[in-house]
SEVO-737865 format. One record per residue (C-alpha): residue number from 1; residue in three letters; x, y, z. Coordinates in steps of 0.1 Angstrom, whole numbers, plus 5000, padded with zeros to 4 digits. Layout:
<rs>
+-----+--------+------+------+------+
| num | residu |   xx |   yy |   zz |
+-----+--------+------+------+------+
| NUM |    ALA |    X |    Y |    Z |
...
+-----+--------+------+------+------+
</rs>
This chain:
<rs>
+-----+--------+------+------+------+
| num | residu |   xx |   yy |   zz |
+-----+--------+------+------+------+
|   1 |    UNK | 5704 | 2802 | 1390 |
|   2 |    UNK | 5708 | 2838 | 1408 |
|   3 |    UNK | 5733 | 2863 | 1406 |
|   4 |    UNK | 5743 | 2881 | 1440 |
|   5 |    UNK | 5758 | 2916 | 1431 |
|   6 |    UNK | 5775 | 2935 | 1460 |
|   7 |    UNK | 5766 | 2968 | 1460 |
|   8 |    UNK | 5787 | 2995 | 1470 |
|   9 |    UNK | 5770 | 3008 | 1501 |
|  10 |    UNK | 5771 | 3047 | 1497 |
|  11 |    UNK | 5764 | 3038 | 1458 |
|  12 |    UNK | 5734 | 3021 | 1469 |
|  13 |    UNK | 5699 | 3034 | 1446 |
|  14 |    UNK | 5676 | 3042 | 1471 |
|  15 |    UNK | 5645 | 3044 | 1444 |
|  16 |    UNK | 5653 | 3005 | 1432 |
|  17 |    UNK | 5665 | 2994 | 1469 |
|  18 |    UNK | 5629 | 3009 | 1483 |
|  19 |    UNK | 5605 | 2994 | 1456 |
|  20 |    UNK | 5595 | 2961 | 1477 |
|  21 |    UNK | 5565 | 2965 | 1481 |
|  22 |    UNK | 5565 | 2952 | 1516 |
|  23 |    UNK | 5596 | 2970 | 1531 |
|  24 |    UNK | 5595 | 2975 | 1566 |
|  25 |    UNK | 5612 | 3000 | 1583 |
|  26 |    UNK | 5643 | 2975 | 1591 |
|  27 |    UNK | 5658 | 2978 | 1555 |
|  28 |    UNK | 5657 | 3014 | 1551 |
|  29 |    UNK | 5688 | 3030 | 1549 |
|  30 |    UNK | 5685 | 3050 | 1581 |
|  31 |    UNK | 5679 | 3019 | 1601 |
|  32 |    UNK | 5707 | 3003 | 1584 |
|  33 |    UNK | 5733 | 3035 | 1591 |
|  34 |    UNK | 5718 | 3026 | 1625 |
|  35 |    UNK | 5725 | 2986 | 1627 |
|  36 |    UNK | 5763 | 3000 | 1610 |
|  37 |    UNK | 5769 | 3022 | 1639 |
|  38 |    UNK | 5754 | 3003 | 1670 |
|  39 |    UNK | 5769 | 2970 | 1660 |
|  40 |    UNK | 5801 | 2978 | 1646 |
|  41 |    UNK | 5788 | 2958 | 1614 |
|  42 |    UNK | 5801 | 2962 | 1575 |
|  43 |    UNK | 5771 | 2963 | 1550 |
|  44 |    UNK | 5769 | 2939 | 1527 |
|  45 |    UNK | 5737 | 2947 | 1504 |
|  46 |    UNK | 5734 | 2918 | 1477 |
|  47 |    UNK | 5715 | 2931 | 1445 |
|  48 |    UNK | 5695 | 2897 | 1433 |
|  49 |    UNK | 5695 | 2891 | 1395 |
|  50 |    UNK | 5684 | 2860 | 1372 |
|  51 |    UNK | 5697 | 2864 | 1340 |
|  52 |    UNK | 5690 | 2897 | 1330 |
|  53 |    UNK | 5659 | 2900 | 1352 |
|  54 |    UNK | 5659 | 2922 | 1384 |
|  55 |    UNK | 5648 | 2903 | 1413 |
|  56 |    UNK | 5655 | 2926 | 1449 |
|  57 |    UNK | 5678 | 2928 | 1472 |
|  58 |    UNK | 5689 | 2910 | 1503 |
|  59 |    UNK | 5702 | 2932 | 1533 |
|  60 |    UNK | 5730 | 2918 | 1547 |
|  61 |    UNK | 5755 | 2928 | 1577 |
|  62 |    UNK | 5792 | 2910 | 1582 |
|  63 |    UNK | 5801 | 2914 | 1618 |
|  64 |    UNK | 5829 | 2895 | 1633 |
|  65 |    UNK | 5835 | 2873 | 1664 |
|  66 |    UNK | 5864 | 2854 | 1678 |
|  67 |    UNK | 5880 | 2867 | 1645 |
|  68 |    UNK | 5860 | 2850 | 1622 |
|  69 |    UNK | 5834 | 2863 | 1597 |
|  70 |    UNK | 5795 | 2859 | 1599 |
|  71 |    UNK | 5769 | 2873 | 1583 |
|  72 |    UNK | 5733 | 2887 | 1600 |
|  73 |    UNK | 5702 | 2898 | 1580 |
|  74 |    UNK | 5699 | 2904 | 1613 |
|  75 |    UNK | 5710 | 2891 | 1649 |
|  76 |    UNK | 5690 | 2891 | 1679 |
|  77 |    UNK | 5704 | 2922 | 1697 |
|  78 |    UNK | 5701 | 2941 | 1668 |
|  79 |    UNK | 5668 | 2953 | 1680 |
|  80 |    UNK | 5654 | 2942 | 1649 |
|  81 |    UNK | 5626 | 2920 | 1641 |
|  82 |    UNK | 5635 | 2910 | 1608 |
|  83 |    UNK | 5653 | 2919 | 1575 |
|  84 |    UNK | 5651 | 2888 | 1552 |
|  85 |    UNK | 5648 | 2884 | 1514 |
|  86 |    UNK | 5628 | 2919 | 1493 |
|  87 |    UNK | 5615 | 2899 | 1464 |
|  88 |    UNK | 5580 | 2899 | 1448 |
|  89 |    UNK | 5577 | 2861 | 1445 |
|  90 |    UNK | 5584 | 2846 | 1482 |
|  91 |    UNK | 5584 | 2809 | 1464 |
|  92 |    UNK | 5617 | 2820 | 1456 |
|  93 |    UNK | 5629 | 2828 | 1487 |
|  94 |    UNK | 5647 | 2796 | 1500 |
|  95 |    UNK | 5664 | 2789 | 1469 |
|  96 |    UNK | 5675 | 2826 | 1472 |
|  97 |    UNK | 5687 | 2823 | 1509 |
|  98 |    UNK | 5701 | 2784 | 1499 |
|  99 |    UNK | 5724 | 2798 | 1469 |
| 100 |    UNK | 5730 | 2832 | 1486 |
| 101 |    UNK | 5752 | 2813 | 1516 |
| 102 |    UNK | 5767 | 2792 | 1492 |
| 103 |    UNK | 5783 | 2822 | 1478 |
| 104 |    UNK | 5790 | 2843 | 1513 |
| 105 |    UNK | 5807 | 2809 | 1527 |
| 106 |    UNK | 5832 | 2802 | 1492 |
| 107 |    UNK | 5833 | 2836 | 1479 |
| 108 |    UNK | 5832 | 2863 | 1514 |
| 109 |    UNK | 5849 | 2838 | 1538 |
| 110 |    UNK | 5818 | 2836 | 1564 |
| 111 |    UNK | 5811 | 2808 | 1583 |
| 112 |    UNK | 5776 | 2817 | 1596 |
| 113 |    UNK | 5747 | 2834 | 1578 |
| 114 |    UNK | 5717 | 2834 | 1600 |
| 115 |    UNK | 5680 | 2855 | 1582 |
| 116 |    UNK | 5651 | 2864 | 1597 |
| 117 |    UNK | 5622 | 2871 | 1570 |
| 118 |    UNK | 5586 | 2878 | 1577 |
| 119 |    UNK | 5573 | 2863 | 1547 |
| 120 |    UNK | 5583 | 2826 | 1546 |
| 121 |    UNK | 5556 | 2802 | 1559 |
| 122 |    UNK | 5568 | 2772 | 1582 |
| 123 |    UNK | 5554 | 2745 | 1558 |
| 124 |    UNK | 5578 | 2757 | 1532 |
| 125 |    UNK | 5608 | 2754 | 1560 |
| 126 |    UNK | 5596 | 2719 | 1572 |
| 127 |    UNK | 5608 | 2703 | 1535 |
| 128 |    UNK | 5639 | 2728 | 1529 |
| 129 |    UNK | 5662 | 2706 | 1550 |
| 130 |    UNK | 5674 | 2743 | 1565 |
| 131 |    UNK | 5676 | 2745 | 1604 |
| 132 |    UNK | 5652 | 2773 | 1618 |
| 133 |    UNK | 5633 | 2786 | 1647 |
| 134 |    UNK | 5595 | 2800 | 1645 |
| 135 |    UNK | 5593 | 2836 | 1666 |
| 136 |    UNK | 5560 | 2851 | 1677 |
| 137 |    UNK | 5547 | 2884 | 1676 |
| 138 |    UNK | 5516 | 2894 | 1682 |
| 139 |    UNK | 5496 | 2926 | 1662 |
| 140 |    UNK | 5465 | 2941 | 1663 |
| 141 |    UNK | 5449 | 2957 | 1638 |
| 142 |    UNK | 5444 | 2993 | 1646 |
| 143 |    UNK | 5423 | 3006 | 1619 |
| 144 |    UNK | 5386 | 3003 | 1641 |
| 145 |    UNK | 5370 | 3028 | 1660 |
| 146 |    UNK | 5373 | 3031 | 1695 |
| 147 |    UNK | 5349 | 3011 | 1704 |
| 148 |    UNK | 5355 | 2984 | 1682 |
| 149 |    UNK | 5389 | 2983 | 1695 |
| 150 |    UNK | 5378 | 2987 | 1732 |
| 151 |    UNK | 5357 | 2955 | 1728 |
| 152 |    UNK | 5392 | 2932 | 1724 |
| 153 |    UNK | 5408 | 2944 | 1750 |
| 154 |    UNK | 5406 | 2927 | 1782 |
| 155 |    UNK | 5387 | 2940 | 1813 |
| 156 |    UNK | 5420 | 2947 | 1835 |
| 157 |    UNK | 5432 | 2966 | 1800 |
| 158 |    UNK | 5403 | 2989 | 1801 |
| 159 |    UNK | 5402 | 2991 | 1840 |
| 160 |    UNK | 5444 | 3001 | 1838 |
| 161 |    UNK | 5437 | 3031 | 1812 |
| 162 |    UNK | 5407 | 3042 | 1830 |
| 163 |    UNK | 5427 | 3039 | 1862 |
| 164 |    UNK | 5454 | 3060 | 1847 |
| 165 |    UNK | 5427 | 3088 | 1834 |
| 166 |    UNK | 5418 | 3089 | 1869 |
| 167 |    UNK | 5449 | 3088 | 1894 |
| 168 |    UNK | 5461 | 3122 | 1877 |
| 169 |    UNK | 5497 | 3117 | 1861 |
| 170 |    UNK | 5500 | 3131 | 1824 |
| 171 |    UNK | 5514 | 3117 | 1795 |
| 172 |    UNK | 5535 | 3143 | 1772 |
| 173 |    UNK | 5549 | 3137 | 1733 |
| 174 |    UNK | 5584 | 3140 | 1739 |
| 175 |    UNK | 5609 | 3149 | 1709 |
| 176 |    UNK | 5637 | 3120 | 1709 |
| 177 |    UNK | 5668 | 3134 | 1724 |
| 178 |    UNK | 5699 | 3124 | 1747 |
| 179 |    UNK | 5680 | 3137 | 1774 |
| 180 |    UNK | 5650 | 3114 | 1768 |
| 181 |    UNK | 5676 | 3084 | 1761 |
| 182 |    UNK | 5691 | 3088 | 1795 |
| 183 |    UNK | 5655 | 3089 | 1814 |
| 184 |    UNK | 5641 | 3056 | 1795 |
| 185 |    UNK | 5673 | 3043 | 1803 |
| 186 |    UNK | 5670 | 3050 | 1838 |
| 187 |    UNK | 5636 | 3038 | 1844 |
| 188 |    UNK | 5653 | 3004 | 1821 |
| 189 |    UNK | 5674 | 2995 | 1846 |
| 190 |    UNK | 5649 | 2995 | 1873 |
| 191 |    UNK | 5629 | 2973 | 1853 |
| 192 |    UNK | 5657 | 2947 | 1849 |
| 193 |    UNK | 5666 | 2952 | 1887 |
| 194 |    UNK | 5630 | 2938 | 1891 |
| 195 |    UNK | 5642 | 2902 | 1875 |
| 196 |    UNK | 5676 | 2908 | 1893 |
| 197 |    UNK | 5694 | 2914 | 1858 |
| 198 |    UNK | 5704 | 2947 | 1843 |
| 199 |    UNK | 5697 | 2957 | 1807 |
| 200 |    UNK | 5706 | 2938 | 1775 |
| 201 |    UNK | 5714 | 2971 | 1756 |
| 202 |    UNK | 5733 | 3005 | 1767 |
| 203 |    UNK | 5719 | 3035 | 1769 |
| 204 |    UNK | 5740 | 3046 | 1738 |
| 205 |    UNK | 5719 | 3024 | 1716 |
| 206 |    UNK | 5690 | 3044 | 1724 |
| 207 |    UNK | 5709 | 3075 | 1717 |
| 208 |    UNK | 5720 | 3060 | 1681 |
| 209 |    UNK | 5686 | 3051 | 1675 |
| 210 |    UNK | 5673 | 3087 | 1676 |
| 211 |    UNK | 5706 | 3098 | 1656 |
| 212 |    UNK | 5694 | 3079 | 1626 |
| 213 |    UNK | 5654 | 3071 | 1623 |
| 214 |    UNK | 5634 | 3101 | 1609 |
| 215 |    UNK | 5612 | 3120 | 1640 |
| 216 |    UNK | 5581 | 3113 | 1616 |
| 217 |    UNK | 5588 | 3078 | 1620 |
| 218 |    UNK | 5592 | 3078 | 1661 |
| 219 |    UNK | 5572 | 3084 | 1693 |
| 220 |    UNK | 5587 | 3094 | 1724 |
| 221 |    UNK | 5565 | 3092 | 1755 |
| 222 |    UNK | 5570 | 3100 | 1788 |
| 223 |    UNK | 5545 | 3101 | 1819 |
| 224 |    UNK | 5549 | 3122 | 1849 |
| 225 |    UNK | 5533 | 3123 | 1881 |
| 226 |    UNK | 5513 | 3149 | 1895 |
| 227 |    UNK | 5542 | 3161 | 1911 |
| 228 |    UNK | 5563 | 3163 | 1881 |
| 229 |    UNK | 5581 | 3132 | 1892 |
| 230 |    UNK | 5590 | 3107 | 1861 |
| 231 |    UNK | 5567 | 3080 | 1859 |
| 232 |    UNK | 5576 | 3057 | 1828 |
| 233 |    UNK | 5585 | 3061 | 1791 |
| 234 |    UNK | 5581 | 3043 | 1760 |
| 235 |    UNK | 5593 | 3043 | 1723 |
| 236 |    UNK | 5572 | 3032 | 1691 |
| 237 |    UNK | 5587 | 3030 | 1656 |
| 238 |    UNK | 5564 | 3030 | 1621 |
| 239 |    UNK | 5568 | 3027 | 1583 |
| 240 |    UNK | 5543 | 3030 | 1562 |
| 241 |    UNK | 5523 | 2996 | 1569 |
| 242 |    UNK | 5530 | 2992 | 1609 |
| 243 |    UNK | 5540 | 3005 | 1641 |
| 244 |    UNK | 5565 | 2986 | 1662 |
| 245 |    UNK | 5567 | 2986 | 1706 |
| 246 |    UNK | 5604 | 2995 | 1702 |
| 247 |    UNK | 5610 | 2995 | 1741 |
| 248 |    UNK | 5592 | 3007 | 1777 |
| 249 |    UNK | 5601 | 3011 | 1809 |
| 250 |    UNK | 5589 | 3026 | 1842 |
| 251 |    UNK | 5596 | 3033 | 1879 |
| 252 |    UNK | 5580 | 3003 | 1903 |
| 253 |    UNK | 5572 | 3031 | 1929 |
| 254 |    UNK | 5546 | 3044 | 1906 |
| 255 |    UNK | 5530 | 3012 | 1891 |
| 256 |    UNK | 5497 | 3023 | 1909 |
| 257 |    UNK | 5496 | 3050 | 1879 |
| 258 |    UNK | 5492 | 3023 | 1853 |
| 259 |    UNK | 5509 | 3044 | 1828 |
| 260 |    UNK | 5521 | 3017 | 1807 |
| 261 |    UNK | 5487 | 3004 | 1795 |
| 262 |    UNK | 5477 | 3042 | 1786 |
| 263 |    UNK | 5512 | 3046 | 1767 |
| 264 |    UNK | 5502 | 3018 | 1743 |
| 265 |    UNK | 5467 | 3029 | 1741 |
| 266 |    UNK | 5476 | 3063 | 1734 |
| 267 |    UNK | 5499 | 3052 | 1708 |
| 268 |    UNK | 5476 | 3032 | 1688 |
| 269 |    UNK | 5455 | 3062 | 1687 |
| 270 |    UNK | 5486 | 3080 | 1672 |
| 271 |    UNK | 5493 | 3060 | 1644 |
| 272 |    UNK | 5460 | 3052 | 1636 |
| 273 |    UNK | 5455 | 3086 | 1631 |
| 274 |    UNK | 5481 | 3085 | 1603 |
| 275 |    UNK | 5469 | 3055 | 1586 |
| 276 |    UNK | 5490 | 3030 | 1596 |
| 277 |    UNK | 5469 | 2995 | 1596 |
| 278 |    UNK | 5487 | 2969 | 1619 |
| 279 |    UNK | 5501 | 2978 | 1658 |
| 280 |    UNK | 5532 | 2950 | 1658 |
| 281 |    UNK | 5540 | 2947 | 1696 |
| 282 |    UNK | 5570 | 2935 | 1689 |
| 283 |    UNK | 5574 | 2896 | 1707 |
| 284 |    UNK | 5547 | 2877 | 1731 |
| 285 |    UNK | 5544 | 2888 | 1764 |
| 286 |    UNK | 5512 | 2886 | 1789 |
| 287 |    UNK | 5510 | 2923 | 1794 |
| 288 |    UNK | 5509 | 2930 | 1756 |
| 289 |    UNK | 5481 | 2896 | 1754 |
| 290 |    UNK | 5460 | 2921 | 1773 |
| 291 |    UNK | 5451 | 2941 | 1740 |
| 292 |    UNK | 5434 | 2913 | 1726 |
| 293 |    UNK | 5461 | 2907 | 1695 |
| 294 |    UNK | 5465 | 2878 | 1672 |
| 295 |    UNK | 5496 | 2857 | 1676 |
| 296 |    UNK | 5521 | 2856 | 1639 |
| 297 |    UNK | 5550 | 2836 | 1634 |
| 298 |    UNK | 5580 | 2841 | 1616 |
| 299 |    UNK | 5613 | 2823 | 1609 |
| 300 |    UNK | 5647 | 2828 | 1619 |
| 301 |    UNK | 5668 | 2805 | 1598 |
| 302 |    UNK | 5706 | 2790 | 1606 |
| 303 |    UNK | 5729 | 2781 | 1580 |
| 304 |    UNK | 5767 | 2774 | 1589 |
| 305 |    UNK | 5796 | 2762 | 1566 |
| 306 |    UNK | 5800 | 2735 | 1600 |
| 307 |    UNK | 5771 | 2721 | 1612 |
| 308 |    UNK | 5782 | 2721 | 1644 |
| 309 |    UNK | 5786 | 2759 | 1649 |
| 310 |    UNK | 5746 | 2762 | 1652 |
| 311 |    UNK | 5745 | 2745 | 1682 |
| 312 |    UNK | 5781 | 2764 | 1697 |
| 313 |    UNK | 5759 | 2794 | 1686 |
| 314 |    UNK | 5726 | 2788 | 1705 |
| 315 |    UNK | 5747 | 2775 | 1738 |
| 316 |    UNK | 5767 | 2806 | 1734 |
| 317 |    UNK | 5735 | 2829 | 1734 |
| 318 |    UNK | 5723 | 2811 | 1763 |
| 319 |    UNK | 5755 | 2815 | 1785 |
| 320 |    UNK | 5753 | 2846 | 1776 |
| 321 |    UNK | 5719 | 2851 | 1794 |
| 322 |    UNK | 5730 | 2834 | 1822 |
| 323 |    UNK | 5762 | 2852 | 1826 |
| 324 |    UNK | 5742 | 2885 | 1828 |
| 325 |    UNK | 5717 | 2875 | 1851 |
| 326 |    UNK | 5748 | 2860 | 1881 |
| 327 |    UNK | 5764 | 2891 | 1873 |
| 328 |    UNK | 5730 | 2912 | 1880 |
| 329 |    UNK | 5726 | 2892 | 1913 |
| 330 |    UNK | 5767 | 2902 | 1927 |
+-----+--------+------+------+------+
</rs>
C-alpha cells in the first residue's frame, strides 16, 4: 500500500522534509546532525509515497548493539521526546509504522524498530495488536498574561519565585558554549549524587547539543549568588509551536535561593514573548506539577522481528538503571 524511499541523507530537500505541519524541533536536520553525532547513529530518512501521491516522511536512525541492527525514531537516551510518523492524515499512521517494519526487518536487516509519535491516540493502539507504552508530559499553555498564569500556579510556586526576587542571587542569559556545558554539568552531578547515582548523559552531549541547534532556538541560564558563586543552570529548546525543559541542575548548598522555580518562570516569559503557545516540561515530575500544567500522553511503540526481544529489551534498560545506581553508591 506505501512505498518507503530511502533518501540519501545529505540529498535530503529540506523545503519538502519541513512541510509537516506539525514538526517539532526533533526532526529538523540540525537535531538530527545532533542525534548522528551523539549516538553514533546512521540516518535512515524514509520518504512515504502511495502510488504517485506524496505522503511525508518518517525519521529514522539504525544504531547497532551486540552487532545486530535496530532502528530508533528515537530511543530513550536520545534526549528526545519524540520523532514518529510527519503525515497529514494520522489515521494512517499505524498502517504506516505496521508496513514500514515490515520492510526495515526483510529489506535493512533490523530486528528492532521501536517509534515514538506525538500524534497517535491510545484508543487507536488498544485494537492495533502492536505492543506500546503511554509516556506523560505535562504543558502549560503560556500564551496568558501574568496574572492569568500566576493564578495556576501553586502557592509554594509563587512563594519560591518571590523568595528568589528576594534572597538577592541573579539570573543571567548565558550564550551556549563549552564553558556553560562544563558548569551545568557540574551542578548535574551533584544533583545525581543527591539520589546516590551519577548522570545518565556526559557532559559531551551537552557540548554536541550546542554544536548543532540554532542559538535562536536555545536558552542558556545560569544563576549566581550574590557573591558571584554559581548557583544553578538550566537549558530550554523551542520550534516554532513549543518550548521544551531540555535539562536543570543546581548546587544543594544554595537551594535556599530557589533559583530553579524562577529559571522556569523566567523562561516562560521568554518564549512567550516570541510567540510560542505551549511550555512542554518535558516528562511528569512533582516539581514541574507545581506550575499548574495539564498531563498529555503519548506512545512509544515496540515492534521486533522476535517477540521475545521486547521484553530482553525493557529488562535490559532496567539493569541498566540499576547497574548505574550500585556503581554510584561504590
Amino acid at each position: 500500500m506505501y512505498n518507503f524511499e530511502l533518501i540519501e541523507y545529505e540529498k535530503l530537500q529540506l523545503n519538502e522534509f519541513n512541510s509537516y505541519i506539525k514538526k517539532p524541533l526533533f526532526t529538523t536536520k540540525q537535531w538530527l546532525d545532533f542525534i548522528i553525532e551523539d549516538s553514533k547513529a546512521e540516518p535512515a530518512i524514509f520518504r512515504i509515497t502511495r502510488g504517485n501521491e506524496f505522503l511525508g516522511y518518517v525519521p529514522v536512525l539504525f544504531v547497532k548493539k551486540l552487532g545486530v541492527k535496530i532502528a530508533g525514531s528515537p530511543f530513550r537516551g536520545w534526549s528526545t521526546c519524540w520523532m514518529g510518523v510527519e503525515v497529514s492524515n494520522s489515521n494512517e499512521k499505524i498502517g504506516i509504522i505496521k508496513e514500514l517494519s515490515e520492510v526495515l526487518f526483510k529489506k535493512y536487516k533490523c530486528i528492532y524498530f521501536e517509534i515514538v509519535d506525538r500524534y497517535i491516540e491510545e484508543k487507536e493502539l488498544e485494537t492495533s495488536g502492536l505492543s506500546y507504552y503511554m509516556n506523560e508530559t505535562l504543558e502549560l499553555d503560556i500564551q496568558k498574561t501574568d496574572d492569568e498564569l500566576w493564578k495556576v500556579f501553586k502557592t509554594d510556586c509563587r512563594n519560591y519565585i518571590r523568595q528568589f526576587e528576594r534572597r538577592g542571587a541573579i539570573l543571567q542569559e548565558v550564550k551556549p558554549s563549552d564553558e556553560f556545558a562544563e558548569e551545568y554539568y557540574s551542578e548535574l552531578k551533584d544533583v545525581f549524587a543527591k539520589q546516590g547515582m551519577k548522570p545518565t548523559y556526559s557532559c559531551e552531549k551537552v557540548k554536541c547539543l550546542f554544536r548543532h541547534i540554532n542559538k535562536e532556538e536555545i536558552l542558556c541560564l545560569r544563576v549566581i549568588s550574590p557573591e558571584g558563586e554559581p548557583v544553578a543552570t538550566s537549558i530550554f529548546l523551542a520550534d516554532k509551536y513549543k518550548a521544551y525543559f531540555w535539562g536543570g541542575a543546581s548546587y544543594r548548598q544554595h537551594q535556599h535561593y530557589r533559583p530553579n522555580e524562577f529559571m522556569i518562570w523566567y523562561a516562560i516569559k521568554y518564549w512567550r514573548e516570541r510567540k510560542i503557545e505551549i511550555f512542554d516540561m518535558v516528562g511528569n515530575r512533582k516539581y514541574k506539577q507545581k506550575f499548574g500544567p495539564v498531563v498529555k500522553t503519548y506512545a512509544s511503540i515496540q515492534i521486533a522481528k522476535y517477540r521475545w526481544l521486547i521484553q530482553a529489551r525493557n529488562m535490559a534498560e532496567r539493569l541498566y538503571f540499576l547497574r548505574l545506581k550500585k556503581r554510584s553508591n561504590k
